[in-house]
Biopython code that builds the backbone (N, CA, C, O; Angstrom):
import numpy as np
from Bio.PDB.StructureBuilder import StructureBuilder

atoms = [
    (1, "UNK", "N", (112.490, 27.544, -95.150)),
    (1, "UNK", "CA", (112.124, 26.436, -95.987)),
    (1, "UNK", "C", (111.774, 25.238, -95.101)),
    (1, "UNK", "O", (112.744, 24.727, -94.541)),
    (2, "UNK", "N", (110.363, 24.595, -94.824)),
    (2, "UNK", "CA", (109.886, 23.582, -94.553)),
    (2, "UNK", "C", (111.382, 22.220, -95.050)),
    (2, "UNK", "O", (112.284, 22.302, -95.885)),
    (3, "UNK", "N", (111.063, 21.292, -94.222)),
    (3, "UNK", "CA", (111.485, 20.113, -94.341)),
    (3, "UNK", "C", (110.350, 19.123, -94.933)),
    (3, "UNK", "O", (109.224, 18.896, -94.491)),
    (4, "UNK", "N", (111.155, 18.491, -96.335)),
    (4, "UNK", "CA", (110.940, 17.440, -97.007)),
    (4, "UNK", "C", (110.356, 16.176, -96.441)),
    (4, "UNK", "O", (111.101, 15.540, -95.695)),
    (5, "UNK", "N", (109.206, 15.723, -96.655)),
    (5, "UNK", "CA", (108.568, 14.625, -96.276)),
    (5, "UNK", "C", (109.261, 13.576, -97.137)),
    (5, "UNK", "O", (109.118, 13.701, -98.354)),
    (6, "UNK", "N", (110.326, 12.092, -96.469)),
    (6, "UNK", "CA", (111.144, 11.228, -96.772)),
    (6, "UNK", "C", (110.287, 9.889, -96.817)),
    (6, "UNK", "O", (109.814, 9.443, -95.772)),
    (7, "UNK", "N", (110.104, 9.291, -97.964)),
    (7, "UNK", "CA", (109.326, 8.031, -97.472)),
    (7, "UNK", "C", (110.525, 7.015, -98.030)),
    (7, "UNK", "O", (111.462, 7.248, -98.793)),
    (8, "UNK", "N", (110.176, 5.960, -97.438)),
    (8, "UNK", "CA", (110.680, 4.595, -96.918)),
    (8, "UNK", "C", (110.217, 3.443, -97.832)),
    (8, "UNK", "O", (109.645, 2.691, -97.043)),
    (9, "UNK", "N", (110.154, 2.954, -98.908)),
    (9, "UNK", "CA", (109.252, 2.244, -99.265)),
    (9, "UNK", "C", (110.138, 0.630, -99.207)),
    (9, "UNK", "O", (111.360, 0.501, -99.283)),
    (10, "UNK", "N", (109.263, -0.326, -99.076)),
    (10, "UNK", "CA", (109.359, -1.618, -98.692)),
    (10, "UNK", "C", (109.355, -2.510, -99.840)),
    (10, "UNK", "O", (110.321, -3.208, -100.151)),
    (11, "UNK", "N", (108.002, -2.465, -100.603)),
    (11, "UNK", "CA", (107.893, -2.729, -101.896)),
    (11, "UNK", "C", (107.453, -1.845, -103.206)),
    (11, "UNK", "O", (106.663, -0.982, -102.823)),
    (12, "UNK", "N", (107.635, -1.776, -104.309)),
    (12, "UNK", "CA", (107.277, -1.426, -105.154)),
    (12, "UNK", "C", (106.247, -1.808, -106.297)),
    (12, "UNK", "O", (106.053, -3.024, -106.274)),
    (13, "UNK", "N", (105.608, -1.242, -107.173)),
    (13, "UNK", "CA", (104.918, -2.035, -108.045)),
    (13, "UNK", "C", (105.112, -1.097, -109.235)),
    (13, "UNK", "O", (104.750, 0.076, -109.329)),
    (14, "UNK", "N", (105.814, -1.923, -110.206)),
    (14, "UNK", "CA", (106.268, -1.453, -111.231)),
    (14, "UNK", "C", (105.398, -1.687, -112.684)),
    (14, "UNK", "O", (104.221, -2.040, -112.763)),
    (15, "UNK", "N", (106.327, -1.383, -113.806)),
    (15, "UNK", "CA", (105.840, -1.300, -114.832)),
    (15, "UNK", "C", (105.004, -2.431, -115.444)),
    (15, "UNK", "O", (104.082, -2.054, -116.167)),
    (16, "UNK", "N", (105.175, -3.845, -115.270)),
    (16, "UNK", "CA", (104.291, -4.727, -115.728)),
    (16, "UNK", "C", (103.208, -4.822, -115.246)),
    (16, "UNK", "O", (102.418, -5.456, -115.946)),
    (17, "UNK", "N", (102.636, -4.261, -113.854)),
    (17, "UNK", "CA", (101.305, -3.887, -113.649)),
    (17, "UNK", "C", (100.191, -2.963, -114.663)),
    (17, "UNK", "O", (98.962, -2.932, -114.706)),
    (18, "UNK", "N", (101.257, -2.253, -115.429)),
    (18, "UNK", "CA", (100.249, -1.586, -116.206)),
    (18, "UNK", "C", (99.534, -1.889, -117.279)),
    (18, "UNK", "O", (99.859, -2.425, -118.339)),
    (19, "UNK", "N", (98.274, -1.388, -116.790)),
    (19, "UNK", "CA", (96.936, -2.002, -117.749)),
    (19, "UNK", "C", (96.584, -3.455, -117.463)),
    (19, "UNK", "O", (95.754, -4.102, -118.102)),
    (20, "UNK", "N", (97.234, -3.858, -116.536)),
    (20, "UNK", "CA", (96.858, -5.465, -116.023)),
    (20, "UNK", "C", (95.592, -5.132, -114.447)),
    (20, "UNK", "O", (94.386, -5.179, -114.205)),
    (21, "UNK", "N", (96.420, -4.924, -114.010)),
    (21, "UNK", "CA", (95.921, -4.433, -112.589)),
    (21, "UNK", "C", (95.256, -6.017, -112.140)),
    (21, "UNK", "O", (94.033, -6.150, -112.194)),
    (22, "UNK", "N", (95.898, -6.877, -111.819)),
    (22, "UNK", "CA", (95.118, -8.236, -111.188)),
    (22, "UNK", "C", (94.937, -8.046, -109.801)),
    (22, "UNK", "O", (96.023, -7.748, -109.305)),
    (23, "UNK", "N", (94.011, -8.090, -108.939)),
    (23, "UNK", "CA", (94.467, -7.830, -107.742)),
    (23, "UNK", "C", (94.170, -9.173, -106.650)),
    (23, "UNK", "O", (93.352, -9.363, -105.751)),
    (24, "UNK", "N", (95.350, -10.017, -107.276)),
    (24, "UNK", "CA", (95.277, -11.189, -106.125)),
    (24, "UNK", "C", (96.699, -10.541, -105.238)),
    (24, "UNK", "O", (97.201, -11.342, -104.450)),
    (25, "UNK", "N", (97.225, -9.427, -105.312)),
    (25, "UNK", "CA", (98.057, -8.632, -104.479)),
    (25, "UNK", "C", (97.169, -8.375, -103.664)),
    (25, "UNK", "O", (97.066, -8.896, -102.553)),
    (26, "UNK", "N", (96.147, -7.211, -104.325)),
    (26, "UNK", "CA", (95.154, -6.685, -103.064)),
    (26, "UNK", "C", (94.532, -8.410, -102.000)),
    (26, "UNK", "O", (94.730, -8.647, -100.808)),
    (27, "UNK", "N", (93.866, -9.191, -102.936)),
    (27, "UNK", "CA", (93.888, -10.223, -101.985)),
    (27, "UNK", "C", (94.445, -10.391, -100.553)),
    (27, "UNK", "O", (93.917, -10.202, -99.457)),
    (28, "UNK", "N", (95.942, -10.895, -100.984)),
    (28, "UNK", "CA", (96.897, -11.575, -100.331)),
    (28, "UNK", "C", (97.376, -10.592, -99.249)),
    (28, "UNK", "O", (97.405, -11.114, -98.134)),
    (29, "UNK", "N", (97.751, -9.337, -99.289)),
    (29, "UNK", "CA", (98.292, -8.329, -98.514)),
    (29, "UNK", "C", (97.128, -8.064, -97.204)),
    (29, "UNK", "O", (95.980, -7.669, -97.406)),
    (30, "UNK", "N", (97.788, -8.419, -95.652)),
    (30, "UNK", "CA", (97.064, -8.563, -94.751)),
    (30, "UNK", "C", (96.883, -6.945, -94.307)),
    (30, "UNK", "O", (96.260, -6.802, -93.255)),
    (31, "UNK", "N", (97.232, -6.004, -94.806)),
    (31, "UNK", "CA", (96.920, -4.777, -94.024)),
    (31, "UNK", "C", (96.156, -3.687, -94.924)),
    (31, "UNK", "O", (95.844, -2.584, -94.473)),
    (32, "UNK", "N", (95.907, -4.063, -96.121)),
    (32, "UNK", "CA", (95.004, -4.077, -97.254)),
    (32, "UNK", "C", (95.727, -2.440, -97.765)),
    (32, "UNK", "O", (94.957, -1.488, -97.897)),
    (33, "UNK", "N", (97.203, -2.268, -98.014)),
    (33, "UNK", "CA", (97.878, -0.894, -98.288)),
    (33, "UNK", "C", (98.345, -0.976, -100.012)),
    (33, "UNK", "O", (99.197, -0.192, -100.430)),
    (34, "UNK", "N", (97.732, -1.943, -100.885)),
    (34, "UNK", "CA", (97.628, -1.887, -101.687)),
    (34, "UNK", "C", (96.283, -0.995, -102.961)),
    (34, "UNK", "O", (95.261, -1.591, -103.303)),
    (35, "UNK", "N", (96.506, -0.059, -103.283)),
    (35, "UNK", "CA", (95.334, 0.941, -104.075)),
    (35, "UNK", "C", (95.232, 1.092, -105.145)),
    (35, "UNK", "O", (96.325, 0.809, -105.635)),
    (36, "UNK", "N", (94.265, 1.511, -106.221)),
    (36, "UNK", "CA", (92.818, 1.322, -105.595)),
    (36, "UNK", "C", (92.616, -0.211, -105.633)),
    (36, "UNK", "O", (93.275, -0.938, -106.377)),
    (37, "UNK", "N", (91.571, -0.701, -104.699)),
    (37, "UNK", "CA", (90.758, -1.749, -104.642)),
    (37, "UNK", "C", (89.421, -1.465, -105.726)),
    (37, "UNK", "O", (88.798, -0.475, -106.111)),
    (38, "UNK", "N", (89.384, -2.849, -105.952)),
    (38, "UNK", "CA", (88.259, -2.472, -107.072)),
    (38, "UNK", "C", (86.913, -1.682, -106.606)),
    (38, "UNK", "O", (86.264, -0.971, -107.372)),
    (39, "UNK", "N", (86.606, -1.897, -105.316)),
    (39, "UNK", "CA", (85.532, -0.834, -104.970)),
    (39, "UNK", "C", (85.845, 0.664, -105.366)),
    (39, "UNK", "O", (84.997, 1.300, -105.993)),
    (40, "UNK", "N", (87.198, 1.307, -104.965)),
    (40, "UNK", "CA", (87.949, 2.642, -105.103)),
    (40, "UNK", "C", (87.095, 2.986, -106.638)),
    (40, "UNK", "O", (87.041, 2.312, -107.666)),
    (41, "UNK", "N", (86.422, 4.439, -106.265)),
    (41, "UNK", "CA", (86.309, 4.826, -107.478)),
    (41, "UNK", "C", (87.195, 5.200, -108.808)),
    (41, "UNK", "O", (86.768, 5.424, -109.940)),
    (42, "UNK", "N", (88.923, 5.205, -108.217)),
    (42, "UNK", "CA", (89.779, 5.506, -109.454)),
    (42, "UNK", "C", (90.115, 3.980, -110.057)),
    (42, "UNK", "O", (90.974, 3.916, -110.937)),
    (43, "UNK", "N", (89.471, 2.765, -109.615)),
    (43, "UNK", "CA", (90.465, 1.530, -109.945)),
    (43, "UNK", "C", (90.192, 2.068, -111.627)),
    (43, "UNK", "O", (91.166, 2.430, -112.286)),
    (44, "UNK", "N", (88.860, 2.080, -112.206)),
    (44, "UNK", "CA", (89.147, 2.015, -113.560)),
    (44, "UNK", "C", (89.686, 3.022, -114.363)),
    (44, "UNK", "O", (89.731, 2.889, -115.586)),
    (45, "UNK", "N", (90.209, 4.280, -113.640)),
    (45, "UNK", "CA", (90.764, 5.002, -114.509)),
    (45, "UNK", "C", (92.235, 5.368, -113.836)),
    (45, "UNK", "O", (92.926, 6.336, -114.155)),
    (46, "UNK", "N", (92.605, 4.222, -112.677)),
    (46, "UNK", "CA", (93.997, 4.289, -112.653)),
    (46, "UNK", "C", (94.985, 3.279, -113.520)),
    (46, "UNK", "O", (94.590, 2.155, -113.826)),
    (47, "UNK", "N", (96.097, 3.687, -113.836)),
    (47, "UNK", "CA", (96.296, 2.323, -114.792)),
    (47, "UNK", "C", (97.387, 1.414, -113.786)),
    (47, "UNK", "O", (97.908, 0.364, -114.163)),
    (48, "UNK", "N", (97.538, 1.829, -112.894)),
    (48, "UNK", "CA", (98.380, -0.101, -111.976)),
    (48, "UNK", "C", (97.997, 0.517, -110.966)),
    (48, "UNK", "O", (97.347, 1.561, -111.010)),
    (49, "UNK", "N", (98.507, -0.297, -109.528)),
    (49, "UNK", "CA", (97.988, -0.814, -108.888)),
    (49, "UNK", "C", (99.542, 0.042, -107.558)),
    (49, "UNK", "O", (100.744, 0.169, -107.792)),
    (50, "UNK", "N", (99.068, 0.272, -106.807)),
    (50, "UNK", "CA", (100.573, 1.202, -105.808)),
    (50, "UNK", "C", (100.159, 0.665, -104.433)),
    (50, "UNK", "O", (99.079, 0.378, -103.915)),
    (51, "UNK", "N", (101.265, 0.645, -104.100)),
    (51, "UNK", "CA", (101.641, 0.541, -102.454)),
    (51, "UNK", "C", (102.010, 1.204, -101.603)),
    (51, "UNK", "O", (103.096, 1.752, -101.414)),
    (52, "UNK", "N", (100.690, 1.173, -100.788)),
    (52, "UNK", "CA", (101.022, 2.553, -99.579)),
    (52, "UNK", "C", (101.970, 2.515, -98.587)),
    (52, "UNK", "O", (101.824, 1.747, -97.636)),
    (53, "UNK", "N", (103.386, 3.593, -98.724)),
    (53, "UNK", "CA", (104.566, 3.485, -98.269)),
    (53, "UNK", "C", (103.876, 3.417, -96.584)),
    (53, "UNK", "O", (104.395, 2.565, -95.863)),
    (54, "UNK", "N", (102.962, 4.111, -96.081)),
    (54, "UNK", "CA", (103.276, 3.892, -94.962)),
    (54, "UNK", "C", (101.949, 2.903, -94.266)),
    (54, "UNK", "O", (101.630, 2.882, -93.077)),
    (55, "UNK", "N", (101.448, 2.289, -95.155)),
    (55, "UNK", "CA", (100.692, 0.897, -94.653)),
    (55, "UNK", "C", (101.199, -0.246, -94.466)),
    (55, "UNK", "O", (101.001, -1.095, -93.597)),
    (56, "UNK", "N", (102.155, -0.186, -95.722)),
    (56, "UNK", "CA", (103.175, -2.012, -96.070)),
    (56, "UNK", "C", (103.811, -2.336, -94.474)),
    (56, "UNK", "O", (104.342, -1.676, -93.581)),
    (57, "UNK", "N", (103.552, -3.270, -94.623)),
    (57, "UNK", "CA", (104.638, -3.546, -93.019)),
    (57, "UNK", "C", (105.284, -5.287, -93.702)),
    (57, "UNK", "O", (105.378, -6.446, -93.298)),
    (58, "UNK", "N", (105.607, -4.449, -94.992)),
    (58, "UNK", "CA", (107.363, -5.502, -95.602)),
    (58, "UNK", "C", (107.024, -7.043, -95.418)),
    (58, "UNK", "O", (107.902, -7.904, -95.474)),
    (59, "UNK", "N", (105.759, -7.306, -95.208)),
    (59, "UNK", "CA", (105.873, -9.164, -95.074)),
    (59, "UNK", "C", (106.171, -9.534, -96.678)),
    (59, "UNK", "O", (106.794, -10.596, -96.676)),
    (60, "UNK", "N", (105.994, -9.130, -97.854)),
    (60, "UNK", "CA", (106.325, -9.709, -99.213)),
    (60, "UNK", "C", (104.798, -10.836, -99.465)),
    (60, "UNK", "O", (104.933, -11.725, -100.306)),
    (61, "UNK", "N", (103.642, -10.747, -98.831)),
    (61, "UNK", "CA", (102.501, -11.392, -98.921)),
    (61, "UNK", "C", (102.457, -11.276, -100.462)),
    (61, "UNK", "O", (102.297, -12.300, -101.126)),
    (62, "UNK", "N", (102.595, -10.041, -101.072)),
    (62, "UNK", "CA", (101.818, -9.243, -102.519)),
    (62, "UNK", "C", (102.915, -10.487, -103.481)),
    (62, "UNK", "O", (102.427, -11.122, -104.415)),
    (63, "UNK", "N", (104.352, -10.660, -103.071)),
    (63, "UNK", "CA", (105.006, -10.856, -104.429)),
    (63, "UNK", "C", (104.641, -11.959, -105.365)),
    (63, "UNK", "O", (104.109, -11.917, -106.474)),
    (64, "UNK", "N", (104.994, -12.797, -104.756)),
    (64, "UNK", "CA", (104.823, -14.178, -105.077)),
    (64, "UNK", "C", (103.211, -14.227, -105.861)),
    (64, "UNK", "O", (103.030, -14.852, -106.906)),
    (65, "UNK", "N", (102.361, -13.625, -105.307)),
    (65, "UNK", "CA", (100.973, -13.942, -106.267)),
    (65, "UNK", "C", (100.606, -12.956, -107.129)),
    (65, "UNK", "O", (99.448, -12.852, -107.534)),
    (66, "UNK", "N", (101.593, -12.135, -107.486)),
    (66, "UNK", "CA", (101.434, -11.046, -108.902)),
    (66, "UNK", "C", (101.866, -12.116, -109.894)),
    (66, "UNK", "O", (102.815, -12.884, -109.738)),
    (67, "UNK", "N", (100.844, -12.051, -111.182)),
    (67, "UNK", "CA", (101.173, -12.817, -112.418)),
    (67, "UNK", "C", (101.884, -12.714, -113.383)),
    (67, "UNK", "O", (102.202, -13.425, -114.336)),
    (68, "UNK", "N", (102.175, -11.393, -112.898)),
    (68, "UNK", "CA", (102.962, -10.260, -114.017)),
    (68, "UNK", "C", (104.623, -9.785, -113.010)),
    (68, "UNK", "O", (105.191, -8.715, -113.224)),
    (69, "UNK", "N", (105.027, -10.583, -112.203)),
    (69, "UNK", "CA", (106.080, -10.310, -111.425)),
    (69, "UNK", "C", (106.410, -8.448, -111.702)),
    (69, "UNK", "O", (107.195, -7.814, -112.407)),
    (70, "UNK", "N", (105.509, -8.153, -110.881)),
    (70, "UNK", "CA", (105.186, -6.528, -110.667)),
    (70, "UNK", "C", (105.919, -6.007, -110.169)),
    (70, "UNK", "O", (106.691, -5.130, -110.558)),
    (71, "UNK", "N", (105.681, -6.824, -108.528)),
    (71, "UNK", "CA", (105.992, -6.166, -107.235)),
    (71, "UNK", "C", (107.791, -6.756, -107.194)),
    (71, "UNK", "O", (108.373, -7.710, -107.711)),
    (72, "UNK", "N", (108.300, -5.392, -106.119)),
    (72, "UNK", "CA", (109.692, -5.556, -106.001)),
    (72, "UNK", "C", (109.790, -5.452, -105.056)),
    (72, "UNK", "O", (108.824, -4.856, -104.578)),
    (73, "UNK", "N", (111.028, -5.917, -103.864)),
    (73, "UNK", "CA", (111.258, -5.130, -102.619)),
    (73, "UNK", "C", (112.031, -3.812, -103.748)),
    (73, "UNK", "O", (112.320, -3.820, -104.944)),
    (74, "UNK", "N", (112.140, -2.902, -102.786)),
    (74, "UNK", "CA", (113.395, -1.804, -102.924)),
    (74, "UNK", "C", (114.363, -2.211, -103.345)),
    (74, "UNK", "O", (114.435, -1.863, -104.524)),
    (75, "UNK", "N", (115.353, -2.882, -103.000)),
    (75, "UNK", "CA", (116.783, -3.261, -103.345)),
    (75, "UNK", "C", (116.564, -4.271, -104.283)),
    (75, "UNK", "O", (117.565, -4.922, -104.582)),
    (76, "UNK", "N", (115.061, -4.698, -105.056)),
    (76, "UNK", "CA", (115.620, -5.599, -105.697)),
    (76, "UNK", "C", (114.667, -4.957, -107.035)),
    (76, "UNK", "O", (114.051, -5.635, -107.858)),
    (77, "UNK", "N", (114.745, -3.555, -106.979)),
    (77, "UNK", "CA", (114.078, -3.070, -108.491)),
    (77, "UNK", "C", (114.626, -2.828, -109.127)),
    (77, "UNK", "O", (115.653, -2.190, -108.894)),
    (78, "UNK", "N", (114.204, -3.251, -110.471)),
    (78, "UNK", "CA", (115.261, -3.271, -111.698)),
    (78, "UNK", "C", (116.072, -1.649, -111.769)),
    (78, "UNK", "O", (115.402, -0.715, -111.329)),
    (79, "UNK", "N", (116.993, -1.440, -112.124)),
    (79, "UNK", "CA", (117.674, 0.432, -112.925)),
    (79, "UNK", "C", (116.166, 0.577, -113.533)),
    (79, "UNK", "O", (115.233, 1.214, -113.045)),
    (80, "UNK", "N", (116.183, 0.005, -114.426)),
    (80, "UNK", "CA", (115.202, 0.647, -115.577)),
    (80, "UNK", "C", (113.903, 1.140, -115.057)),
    (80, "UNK", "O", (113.216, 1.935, -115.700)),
    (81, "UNK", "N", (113.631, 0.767, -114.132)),
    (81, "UNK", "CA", (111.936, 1.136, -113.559)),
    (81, "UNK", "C", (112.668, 1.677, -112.046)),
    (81, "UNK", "O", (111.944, 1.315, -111.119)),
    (82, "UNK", "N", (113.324, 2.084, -111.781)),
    (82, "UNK", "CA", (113.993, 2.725, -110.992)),
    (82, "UNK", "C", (112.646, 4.260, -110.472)),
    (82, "UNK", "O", (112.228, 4.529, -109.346)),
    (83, "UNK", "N", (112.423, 4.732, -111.394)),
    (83, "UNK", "CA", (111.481, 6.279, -111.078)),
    (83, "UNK", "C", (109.962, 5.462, -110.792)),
    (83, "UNK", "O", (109.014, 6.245, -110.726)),
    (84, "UNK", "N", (109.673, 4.239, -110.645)),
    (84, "UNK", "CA", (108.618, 3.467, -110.217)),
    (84, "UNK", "C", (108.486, 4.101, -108.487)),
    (84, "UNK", "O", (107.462, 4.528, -107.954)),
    (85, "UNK", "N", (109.677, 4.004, -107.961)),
    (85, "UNK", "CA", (109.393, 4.554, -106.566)),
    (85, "UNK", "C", (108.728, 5.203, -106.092)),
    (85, "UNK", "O", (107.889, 5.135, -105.194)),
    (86, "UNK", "N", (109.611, 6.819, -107.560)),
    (86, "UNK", "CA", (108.342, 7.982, -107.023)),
    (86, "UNK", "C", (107.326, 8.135, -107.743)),
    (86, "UNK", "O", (106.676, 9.141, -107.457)),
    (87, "UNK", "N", (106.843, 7.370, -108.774)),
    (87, "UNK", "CA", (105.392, 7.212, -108.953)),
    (87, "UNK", "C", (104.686, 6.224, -107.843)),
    (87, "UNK", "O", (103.640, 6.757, -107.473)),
    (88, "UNK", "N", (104.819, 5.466, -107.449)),
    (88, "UNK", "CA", (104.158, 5.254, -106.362)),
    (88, "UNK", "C", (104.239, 6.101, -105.243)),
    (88, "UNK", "O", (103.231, 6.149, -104.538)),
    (89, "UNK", "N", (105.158, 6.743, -104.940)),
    (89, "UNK", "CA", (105.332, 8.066, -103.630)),
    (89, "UNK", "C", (103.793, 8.500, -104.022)),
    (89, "UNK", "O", (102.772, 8.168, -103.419)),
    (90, "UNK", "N", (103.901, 9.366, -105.245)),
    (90, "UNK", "CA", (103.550, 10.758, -105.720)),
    (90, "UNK", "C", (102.081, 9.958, -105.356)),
    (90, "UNK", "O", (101.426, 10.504, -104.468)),
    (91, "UNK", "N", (101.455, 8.620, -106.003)),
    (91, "UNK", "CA", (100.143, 8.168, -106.162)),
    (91, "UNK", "C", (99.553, 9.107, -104.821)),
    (91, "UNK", "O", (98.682, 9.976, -104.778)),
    (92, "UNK", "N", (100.381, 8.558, -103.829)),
    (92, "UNK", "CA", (99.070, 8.928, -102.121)),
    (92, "UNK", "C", (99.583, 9.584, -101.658)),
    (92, "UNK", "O", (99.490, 9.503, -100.433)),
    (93, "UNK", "N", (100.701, 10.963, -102.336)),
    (93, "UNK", "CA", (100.471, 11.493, -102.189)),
    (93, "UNK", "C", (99.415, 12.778, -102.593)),
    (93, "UNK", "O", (99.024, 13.635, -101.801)),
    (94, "UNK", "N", (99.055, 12.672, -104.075)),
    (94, "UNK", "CA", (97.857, 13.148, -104.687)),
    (94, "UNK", "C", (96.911, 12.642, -104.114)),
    (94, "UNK", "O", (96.016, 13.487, -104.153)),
    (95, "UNK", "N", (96.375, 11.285, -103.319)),
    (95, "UNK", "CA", (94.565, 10.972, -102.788)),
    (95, "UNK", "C", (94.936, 11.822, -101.840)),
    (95, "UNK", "O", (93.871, 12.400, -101.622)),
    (96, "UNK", "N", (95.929, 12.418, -100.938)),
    (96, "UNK", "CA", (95.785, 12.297, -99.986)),
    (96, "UNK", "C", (95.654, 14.623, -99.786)),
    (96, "UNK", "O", (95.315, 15.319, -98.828)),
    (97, "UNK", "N", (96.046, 14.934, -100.985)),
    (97, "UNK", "CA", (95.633, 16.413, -101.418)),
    (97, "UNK", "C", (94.098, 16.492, -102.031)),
    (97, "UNK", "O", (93.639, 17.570, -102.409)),
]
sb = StructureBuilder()
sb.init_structure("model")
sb.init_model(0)
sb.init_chain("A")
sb.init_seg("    ")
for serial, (resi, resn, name, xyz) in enumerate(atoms, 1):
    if name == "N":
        sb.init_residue(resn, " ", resi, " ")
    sb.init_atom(name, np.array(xyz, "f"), 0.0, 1.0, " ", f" {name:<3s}", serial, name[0])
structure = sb.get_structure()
């Protein structure tokens, strides 16, 4: 049995992103690991907006200018949107199959 690929995530983007998708996150975030960008052919048929676990390099650029207080670090996501994690995991990991 192969070993489990473990990701790390820094921030999250949870449930009030959905169907909003503003992207003054994508803006603000200097290493641009926020997806899709509106160029991305899935922006209009993805419904929020995910953070690539292994692009983020944790500055918190994204939080503060979500309108919809989206984004979370890790330790500070609500229980309730708790499985937000691994829907963002799962996002890149599907572009990336």
């Amino acid at each position: 049995m192969g070993e489990r690929e473990v990701f790390s995530m820094a921030y999250i983007i949870a449930k009030p992103c959905i169907g909003v998708k503003d992207t003054a996150c994508v803006d603000a975030c200097p290493v641009d690991c926020i997806h899709p960008r509106r160029n991305e052919a899935s922006f209009d048929t993805d419904i929020q907006l995910y953070i690539h676990t292994e692009e983020c390099i944790d500055c918190g650029a994204c939080v503060p200018v979500c309108p919809v207080s989206a984004i979370f670090a890790l330790h500070d996501l609500p229980r309730n949107w708790a499985d937000y994690e691994n829907i963002n995991a799962a996002y890149f990991v599907r572009r990336a199959g």
